[in-house]
N, C-alpha and C positions, 0 to 999 in steps of 0.2 A: 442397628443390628442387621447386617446381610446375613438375609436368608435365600437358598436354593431350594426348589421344588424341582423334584425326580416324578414327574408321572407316565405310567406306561399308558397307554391308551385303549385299548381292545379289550372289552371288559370292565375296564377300571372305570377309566372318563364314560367309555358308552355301555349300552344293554345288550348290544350283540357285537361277534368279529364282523370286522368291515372286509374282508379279503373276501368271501363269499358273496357277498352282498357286491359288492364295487366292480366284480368280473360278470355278476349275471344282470347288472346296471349295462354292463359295456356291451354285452352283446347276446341276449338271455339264450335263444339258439344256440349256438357254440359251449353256452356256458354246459345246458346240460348233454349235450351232448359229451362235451371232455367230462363231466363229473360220471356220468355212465362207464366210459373207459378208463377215468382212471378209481372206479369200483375197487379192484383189487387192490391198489395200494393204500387206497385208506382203510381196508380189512388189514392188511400187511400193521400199518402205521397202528390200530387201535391195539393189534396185539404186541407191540414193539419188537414187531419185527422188519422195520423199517424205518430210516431217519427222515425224521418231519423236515427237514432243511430238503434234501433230496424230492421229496413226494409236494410241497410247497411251488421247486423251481417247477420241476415237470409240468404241474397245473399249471401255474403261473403262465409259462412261454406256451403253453399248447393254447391258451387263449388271448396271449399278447406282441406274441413274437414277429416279427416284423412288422409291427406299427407304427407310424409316425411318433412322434414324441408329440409335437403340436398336436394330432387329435389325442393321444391318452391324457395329455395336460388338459384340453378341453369339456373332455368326461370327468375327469376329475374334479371341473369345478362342477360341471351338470352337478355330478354325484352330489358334493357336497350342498349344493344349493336345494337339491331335494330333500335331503336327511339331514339338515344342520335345522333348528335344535331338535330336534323331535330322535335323531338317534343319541345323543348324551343325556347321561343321569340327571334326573334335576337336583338332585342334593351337589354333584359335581359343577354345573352349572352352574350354582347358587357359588360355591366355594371362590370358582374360577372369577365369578364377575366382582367378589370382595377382596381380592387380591390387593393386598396394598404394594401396589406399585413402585413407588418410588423406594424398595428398601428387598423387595424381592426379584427373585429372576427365576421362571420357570421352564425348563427341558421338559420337553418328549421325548421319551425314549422307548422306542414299539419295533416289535419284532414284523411289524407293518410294513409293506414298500413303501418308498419315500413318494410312488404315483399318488395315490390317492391319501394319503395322508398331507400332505401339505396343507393343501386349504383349512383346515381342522388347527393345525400348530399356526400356521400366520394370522386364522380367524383369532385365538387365545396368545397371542402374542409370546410363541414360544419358543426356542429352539427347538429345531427337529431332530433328535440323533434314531434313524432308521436305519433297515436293511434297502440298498441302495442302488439303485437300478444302474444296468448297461446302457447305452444308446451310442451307434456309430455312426458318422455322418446323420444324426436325427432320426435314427430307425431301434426300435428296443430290441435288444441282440439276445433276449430269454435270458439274459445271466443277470447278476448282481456283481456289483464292484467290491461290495464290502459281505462278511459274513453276515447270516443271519441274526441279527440283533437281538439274542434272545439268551437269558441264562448268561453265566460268565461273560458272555460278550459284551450282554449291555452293561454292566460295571465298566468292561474296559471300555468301550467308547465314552464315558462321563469322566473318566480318571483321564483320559487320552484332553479330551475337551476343557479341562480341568486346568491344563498345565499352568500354571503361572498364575488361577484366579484363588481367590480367599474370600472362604463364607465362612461364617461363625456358627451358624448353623444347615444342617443339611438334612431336607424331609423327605421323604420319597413314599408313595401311593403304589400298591398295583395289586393281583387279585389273583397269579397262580405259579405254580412254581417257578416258571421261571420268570419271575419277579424277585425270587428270594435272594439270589445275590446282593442285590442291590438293593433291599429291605433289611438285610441283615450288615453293610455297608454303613447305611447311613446315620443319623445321630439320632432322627426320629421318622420311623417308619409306621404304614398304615396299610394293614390287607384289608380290602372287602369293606375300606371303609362309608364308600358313594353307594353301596348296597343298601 
């Protein structure tokens, strides 16, 4: 029996969002400086009166934008080598390292940049379906290639990923709204279950 595992990762797999954490990893100066300035928009975003995809980029590029790709690649694994395991769940942990292999196949799918989340999906041998960064000639150009992978989207990027493969069964993990597309998708879903 093929099985697919859908898990989001931020919150789900781990105990805290990594986007916070992985930008004040990168350069803690800057980090709270731009979280200073951009005060107002996450007043804006708590009252919805601003879109989290918008208020996301803004931060994101005010702390990344013109970097090499080699050094954000680099930090990215720093990060990961600091905080692997000790930022995932151990009940997640436990799950992930019983994984019976030969008969399952596991996606990530995270409204995460695909920067720092990698080493995370290659460590659990995962596919990565993220929100997916820019880079021109090897510099991150603040945008993203693909939409925010979050809500409806992340359904379409698994259905997109999908074309042509056949599971018999399909499970998916994740922990807050916009998870529920793709909990409510699947054949058997799990909120809040690594809590």
């Amino acid at each position: 029996m093929k099985k697919l595992y859908c898990f989001d990762f931020d919150g789900t797999l781990t105990y805290r969002d990594t986007m916070f954490m992985f930008l004040r990893h990168y350069n803690p100066v800057r980090f709270y400086l731009q979280f200073v300035l951009h005060t107002p928009l996450f007043i804006l975003l708590k009252l919805n009166l601003m879109d989290a995809e918008r208020v996301k980029k803004s931060y994101i590029a005010s702390m990344l934008k013109g970097e090499s790709r080699t050094r954000i690649e680099e930090e990215a694994e720093k990060f990961f080598t600091q905080n692997y395991p000790e930022i995932i769940r151990r009940n997640a942990l436990d799950f992930l390292n019983n994984r019976d292999a030969d008969h399952t196949e596991s996606w990530m799918i995270t409204a995460s940049l695909d920067i720092w989340v990698r080493p995370f999906a290659q460590k659990f041998n995962m596919k990565l379906l993220a929100t997916e960064a820019e880079y021109v000639d090897g510099i991150f150009t603040g945008k993203f290639i693909t939409p925010n992978c979050n809500g409806n989207e992340k359904l379409n990027r698994i259905k997109s990923e999908m074309k042509g493969r056949k599971y018999d069964k399909i499970i998916a993990f994740g922990d807050t709204a916009g998870d529920k597309p793709m909990l409510n998708w699947a054949d058997e879903s799990y909120f809040r279950f690594f809590h």
